[in-house]
TORKOLMAR-148901 format. One record per residue (C-alpha): residue number from 0; x, y, z; chain; residue in one letter. Coordinates in nm, 4 decimals. Example, Ala and Ser with C-alpha at 12.3 -4.5 7.8 and 13.67 -1.06 7.14 Angstrom:
residues 2
SITE_0_1.2300_-0.4500_0.7800_A_a
SITE_1_1.3670_-0.1060_0.7140_A_s
This chain:
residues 317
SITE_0_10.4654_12.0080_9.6737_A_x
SITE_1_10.3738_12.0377_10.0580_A_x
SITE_2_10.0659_12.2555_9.9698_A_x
SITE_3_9.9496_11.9042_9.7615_A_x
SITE_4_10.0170_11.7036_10.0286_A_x
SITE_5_9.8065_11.8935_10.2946_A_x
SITE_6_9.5593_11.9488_10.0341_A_x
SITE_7_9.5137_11.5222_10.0029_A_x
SITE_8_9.6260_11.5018_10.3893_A_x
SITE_9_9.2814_11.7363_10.4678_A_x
SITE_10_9.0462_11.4846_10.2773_A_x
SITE_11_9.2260_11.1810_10.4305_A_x
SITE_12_9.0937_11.3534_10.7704_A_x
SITE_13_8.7363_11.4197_10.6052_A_x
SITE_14_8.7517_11.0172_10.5444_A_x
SITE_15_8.9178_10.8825_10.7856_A_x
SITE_16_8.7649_11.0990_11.1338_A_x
SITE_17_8.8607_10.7787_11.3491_A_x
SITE_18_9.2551_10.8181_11.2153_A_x
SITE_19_9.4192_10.5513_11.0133_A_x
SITE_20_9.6555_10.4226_11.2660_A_x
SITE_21_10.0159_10.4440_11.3270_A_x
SITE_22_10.2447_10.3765_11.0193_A_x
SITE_23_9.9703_10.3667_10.8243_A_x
SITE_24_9.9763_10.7349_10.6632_A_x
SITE_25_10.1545_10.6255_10.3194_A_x
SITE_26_9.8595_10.4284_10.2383_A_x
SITE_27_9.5829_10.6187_10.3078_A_x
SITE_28_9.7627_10.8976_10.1288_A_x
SITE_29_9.8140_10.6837_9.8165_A_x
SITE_30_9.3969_10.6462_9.8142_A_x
SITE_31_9.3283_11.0221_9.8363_A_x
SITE_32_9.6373_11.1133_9.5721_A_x
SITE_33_9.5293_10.8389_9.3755_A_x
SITE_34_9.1477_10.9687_9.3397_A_x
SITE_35_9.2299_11.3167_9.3405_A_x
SITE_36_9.4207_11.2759_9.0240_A_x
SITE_37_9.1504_11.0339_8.8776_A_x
SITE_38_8.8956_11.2916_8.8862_A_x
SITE_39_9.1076_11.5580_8.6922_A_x
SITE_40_9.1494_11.7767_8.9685_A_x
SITE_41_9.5199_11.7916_8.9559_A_x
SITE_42_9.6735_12.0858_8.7002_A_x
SITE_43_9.9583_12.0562_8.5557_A_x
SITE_44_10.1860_12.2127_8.8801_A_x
SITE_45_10.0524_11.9651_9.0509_A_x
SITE_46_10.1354_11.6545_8.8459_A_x
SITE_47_10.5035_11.7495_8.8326_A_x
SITE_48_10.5557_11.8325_9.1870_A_x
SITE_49_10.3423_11.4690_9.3227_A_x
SITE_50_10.5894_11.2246_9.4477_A_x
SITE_51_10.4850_10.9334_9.7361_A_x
SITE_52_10.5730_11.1041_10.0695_A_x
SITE_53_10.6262_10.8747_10.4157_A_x
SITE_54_10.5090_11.2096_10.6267_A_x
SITE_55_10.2303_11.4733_10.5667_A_x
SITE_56_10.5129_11.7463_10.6571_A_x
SITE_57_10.3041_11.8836_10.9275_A_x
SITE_58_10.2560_11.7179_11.2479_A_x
SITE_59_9.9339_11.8261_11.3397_A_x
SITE_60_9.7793_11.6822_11.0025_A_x
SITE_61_10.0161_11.3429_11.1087_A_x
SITE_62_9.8656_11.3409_11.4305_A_x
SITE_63_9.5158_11.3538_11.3071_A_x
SITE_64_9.5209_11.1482_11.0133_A_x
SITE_65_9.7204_10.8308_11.2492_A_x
SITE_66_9.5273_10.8975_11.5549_A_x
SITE_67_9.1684_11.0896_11.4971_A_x
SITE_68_9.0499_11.4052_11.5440_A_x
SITE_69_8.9445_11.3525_11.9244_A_x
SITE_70_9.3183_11.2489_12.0049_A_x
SITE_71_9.4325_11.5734_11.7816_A_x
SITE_72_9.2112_11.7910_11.9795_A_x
SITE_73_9.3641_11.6326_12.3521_A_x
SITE_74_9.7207_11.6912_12.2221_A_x
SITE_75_9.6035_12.0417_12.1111_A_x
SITE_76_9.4692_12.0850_12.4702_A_x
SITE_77_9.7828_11.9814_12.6672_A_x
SITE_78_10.0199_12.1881_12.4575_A_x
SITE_79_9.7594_12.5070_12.4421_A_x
SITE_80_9.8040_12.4875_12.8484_A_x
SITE_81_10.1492_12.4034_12.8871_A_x
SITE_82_10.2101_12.7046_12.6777_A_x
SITE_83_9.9680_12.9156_12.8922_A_x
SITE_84_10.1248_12.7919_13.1859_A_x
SITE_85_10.4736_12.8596_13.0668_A_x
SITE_86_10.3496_13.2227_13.0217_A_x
SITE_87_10.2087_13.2405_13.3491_A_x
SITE_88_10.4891_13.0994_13.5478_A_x
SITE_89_10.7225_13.3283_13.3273_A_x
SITE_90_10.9344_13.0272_13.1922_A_x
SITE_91_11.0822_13.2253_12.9557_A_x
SITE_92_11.3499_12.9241_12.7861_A_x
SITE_93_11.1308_12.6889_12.8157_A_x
SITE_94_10.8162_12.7688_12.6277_A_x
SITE_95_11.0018_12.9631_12.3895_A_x
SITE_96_11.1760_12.5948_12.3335_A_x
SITE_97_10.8256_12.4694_12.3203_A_x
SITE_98_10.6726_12.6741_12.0926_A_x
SITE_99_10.9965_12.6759_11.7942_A_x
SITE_100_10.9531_12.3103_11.7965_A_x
SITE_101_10.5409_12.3634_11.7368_A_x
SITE_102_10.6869_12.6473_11.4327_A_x
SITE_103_10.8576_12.3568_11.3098_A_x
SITE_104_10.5895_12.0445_11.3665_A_x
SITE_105_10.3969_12.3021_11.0833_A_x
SITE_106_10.6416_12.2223_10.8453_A_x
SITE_107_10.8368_11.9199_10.8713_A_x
SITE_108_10.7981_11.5694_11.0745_A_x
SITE_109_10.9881_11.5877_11.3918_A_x
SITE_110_10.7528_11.4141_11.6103_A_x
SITE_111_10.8688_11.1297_11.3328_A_x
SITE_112_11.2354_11.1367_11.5035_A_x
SITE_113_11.2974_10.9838_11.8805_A_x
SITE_114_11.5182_11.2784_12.0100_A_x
SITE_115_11.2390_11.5633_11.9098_A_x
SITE_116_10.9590_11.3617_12.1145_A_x
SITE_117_11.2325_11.3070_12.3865_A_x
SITE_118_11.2905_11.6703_12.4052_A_x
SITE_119_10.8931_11.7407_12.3816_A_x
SITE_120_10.8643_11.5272_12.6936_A_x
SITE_121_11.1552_11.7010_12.8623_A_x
SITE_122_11.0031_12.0805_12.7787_A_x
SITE_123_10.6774_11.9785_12.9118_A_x
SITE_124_10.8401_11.8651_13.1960_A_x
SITE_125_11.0279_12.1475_13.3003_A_x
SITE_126_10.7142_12.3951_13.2394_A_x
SITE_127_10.4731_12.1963_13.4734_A_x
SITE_128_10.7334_12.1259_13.7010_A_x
SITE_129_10.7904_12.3200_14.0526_A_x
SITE_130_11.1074_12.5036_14.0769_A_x
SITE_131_11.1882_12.3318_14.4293_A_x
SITE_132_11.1531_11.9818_14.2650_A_x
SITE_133_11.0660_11.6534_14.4405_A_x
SITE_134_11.2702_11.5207_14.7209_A_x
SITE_135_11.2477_11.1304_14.7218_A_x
SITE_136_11.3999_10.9000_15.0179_A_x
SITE_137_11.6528_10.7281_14.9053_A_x
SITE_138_11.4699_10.3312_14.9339_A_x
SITE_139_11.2109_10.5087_14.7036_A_x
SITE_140_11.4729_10.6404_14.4786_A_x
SITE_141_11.6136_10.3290_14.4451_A_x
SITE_142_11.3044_10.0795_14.3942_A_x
SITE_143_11.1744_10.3653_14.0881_A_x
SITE_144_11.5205_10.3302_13.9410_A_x
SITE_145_11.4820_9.9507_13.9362_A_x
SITE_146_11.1430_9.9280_13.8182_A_x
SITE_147_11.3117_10.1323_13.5543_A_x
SITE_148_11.5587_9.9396_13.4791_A_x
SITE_149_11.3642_9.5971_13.4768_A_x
SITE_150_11.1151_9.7772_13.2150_A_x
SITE_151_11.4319_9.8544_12.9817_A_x
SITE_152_11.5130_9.5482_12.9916_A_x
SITE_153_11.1518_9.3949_12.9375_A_x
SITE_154_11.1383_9.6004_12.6181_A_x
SITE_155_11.4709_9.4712_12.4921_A_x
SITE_156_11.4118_9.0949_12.5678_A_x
SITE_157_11.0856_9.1656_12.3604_A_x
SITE_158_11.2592_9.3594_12.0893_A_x
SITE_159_11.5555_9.0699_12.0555_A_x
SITE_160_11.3654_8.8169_11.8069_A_x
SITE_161_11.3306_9.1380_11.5713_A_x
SITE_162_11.6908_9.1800_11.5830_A_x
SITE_163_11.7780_8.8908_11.5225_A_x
SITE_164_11.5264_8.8633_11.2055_A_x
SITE_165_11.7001_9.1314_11.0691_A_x
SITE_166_12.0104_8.9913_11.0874_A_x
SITE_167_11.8800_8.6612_10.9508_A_x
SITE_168_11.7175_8.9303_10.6195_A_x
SITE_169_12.0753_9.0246_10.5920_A_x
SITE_170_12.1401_8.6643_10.4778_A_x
SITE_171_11.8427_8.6095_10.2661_A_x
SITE_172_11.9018_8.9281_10.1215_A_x
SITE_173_12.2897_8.8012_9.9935_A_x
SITE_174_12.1030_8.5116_9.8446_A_x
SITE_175_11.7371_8.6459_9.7490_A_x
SITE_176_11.7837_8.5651_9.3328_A_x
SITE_177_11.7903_8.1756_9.4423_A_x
SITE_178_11.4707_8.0136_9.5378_A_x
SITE_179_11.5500_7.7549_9.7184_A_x
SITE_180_11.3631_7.5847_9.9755_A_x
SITE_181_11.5967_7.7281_10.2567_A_x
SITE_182_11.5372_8.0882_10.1694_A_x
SITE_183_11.2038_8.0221_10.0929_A_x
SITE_184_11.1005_7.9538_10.4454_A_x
SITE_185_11.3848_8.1991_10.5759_A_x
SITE_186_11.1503_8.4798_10.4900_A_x
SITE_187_10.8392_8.2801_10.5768_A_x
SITE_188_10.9511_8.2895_10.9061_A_x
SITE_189_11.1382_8.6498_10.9407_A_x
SITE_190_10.7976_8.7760_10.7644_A_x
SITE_191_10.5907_8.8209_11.1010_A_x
SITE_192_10.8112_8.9991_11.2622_A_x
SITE_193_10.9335_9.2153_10.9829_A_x
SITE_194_10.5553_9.2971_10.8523_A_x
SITE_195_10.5573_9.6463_10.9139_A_x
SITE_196_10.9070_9.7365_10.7549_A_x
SITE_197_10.8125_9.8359_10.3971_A_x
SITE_198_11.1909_9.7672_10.2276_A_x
SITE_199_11.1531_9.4041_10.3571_A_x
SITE_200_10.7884_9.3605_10.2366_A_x
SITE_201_10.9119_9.5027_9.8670_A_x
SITE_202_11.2208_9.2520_9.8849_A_x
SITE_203_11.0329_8.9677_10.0227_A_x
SITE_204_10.7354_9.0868_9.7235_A_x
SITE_205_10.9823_9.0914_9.4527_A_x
SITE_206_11.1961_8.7202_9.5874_A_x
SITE_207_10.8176_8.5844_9.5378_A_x
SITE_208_10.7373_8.7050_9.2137_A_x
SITE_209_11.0872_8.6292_9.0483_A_x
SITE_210_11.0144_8.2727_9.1747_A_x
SITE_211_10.6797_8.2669_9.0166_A_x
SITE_212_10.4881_8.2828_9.3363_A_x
SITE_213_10.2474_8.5435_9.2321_A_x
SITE_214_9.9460_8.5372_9.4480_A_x
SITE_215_10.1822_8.4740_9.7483_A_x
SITE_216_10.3902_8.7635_9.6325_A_x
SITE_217_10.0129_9.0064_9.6087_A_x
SITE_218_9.9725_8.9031_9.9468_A_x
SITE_219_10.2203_9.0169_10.1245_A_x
SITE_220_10.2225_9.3784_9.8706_A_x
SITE_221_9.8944_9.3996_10.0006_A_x
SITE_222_10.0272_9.4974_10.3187_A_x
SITE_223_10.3095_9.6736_10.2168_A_x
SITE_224_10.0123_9.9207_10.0442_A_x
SITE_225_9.8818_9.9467_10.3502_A_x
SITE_226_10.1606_10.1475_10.5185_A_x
SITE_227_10.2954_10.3073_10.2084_A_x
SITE_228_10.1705_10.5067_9.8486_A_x
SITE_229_10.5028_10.4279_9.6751_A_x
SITE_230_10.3409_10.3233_9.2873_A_x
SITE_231_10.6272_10.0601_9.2298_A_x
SITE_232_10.3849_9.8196_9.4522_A_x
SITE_233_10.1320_9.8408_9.2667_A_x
SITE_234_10.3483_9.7988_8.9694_A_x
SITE_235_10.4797_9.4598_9.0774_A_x
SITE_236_10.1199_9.3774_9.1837_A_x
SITE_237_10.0349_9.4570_8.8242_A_x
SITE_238_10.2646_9.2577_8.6800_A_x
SITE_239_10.2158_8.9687_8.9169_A_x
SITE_240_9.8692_8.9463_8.7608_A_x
SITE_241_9.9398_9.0101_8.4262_A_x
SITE_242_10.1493_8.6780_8.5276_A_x
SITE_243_9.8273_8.4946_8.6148_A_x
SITE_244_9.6584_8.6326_8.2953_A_x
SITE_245_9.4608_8.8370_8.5307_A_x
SITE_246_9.4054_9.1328_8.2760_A_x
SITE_247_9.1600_9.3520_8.4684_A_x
SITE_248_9.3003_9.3573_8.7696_A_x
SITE_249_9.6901_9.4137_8.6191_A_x
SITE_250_9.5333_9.7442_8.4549_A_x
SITE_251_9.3600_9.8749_8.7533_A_x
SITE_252_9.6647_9.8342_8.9183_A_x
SITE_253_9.8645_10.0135_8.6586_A_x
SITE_254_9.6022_10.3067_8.6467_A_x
SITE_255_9.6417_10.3163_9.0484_A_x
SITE_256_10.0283_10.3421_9.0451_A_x
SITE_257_9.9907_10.6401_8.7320_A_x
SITE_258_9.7422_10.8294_8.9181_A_x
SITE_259_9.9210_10.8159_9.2444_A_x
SITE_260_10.2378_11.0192_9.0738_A_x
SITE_261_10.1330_11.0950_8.7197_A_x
SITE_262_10.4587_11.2606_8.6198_A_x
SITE_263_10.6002_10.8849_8.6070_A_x
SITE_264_10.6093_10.6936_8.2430_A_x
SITE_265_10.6948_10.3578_8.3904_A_x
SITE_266_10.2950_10.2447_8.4133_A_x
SITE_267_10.1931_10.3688_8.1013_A_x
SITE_268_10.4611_10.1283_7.9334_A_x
SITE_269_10.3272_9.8601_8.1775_A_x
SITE_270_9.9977_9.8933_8.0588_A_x
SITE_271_10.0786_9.9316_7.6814_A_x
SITE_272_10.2622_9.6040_7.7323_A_x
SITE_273_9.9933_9.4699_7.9046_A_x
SITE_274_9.7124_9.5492_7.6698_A_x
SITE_275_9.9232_9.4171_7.4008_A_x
SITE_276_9.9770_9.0851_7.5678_A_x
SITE_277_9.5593_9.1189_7.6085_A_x
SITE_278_9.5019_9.1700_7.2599_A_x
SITE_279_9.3839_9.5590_7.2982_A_x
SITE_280_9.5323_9.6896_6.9874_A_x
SITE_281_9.3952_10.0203_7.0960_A_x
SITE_282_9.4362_10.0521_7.4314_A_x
SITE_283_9.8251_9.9432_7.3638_A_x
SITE_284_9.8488_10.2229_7.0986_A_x
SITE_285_9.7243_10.5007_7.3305_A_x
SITE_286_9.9630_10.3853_7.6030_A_x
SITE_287_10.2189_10.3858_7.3692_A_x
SITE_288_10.2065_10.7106_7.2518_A_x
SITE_289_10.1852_10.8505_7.6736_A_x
SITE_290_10.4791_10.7186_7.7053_A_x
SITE_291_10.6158_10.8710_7.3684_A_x
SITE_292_10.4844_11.2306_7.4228_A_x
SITE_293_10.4947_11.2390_7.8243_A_x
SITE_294_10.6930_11.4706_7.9276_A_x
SITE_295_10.9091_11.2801_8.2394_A_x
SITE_296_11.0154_11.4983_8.5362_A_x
SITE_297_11.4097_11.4041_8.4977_A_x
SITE_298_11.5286_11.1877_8.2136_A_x
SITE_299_11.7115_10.8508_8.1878_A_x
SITE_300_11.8392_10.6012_7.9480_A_x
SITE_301_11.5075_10.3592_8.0998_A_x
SITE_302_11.2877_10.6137_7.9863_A_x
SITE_303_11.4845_10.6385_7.6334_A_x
SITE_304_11.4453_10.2239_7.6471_A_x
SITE_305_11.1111_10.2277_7.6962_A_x
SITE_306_11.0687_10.4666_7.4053_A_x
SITE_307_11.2226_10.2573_7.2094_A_x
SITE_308_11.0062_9.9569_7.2645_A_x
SITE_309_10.7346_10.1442_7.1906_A_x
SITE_310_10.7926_10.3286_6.8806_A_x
SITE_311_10.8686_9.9460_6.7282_A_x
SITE_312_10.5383_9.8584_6.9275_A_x
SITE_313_10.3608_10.1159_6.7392_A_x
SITE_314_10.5898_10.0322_6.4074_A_x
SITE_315_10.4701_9.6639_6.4272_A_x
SITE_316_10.1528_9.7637_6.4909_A_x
């Protein structure tokens, strides 16, 4: 499963040389998956072992892919000579410290987890640092540790309005089936300042559709597929079209999400209920029989529904 996602991460790269951005790995990831799959490339291993991962599980290929390969090649520097220095100054705890948490950055995402960068800075620190240390007068001491202090607390006074719009999304979430006017522009207003949290873009997707806002509800998906490959946005996109009798566009959406994890049978019965609802006798019948004959990576009582609906489907048919 990792050796797929490095394999997709390394063409991201290829395509993306400038990086992608912070946060914004999930959905450039998605693209790659997405194509790769489209072509044929995938085999069989592959298919089954695909899923929509947040992280490249490799920090190095993170780095690149959010920041560029200029960045990638400065962090590669400064760790390359802290390591050499390390060595040199015979820092034996240390850069041993330094260099298990690069064994691990091949493998998982720890850069991805505030105490692992804390301790990063902290390692660095005591390699490049002189064993005597700095001796500051106290009046110095003192005005650092209040400029400190004042920037803490500049950071939380601009972190506040996010805290409280997530307590306000607690509310909304309580009362998220009801579409009144009040929620309504509740999440309107929460929205800005929530944008780059993907479980409140999904909510605040689905609230829209279920109250027939469609194109309002592909807007704000639209940005949720920016910062993550998970296929159940394009499903709801999908659907949201198929709402506004948008045929072509509900099908390429459905392809997307099946090609992004093709061991899933959910958008093939999308699509065979789509191209029924369009009149594709054909098209509905081939989807129909995917989801019939696919075999599903673990199996429910949906995917047993879903049969079920299309054998009569095919019956009717």
């Amino acid at each position: 499963g990792r050796t797929l996602i490095w394999k997709n991460s390394m063409q991201t790269i290829l395509h993306h040389p400038m990086g992608v951005g912070i946060g914004n790995f999930g959905g450039s990831y998605g693209d790659e998956q997405s194509a790769y799959f489209a072509a044929g490339k995938g085999s069989q291993q592959d298919e089954y072992v695909a899923g929509n991962p947040e992280y490249a599980f490799n920090e190095y290929l993170q780095i690149c892919i959010a920041h560029g390969i200029l960045p990638f090649i400065l962090f590669l520097a400064i760790i390359g000579y802290s390591l050499y220095t390390g060595i040199r100054r015979k820092k034996i705890a240390p850069t041993a410290s330094l260099l298990a948490l690069l064994i691990v950055c091949g493998m998982s995402y720890p850069f991805s987890v505030l105490p692992f960068l804390i301790v990063l800075a902290f390692v660095l620190a005591r390699i490049h640092s002189d064993e005597k240390g700095i001796s500051l007068a106290p009046p110095l001491t003192a005005g650092l540790t209040l400029v400190s202090l004042l920037v803490v607390l500049l950071c939380l006074y601009n972190r506040c309005p996010t805290y409280q719009a997530y307590k306000k999304w607690y509310t909304y979430t309580l009362y998220r089936s009801a579409g009144s006017p009040e929620v309504t522009s509740g999440y309107k207003k929460i929205y800005p300042l929530l944008a780059d949290q993907l479980s409140f873009l999904f909510e605040y997707a689905q609230y829209l559709s279920k109250n027939e806002m469609y194109e309002e509800s592909n807007r704000v998906l639209e940005k949720a597929i920016r910062i993550s490959c998970d296929p159940m946005l394009h499903n709801v996109m999908g659907k949201n079209y198929q709402a506004l009798q948008k045929y072509t566009e509900a099908e390429q959406c459905f392809q997307k999400s099946a090609h992004i994890v093709p061991n899933r049978i959910y958008p093939y019965y999308l699509m065979a209920l789509l191209y029924t609802e369009a009149g594709e006798t054909e098209k509905a019948n081939a989807a129909a029989r995917i989801v019939l004959t696919k075999e599903p990576k673990v199996n429910s009582t949906a995917i047993e529904e879903m049969r079920e609906k299309m054998r009569k489907l095919l019956v009717s048919d």
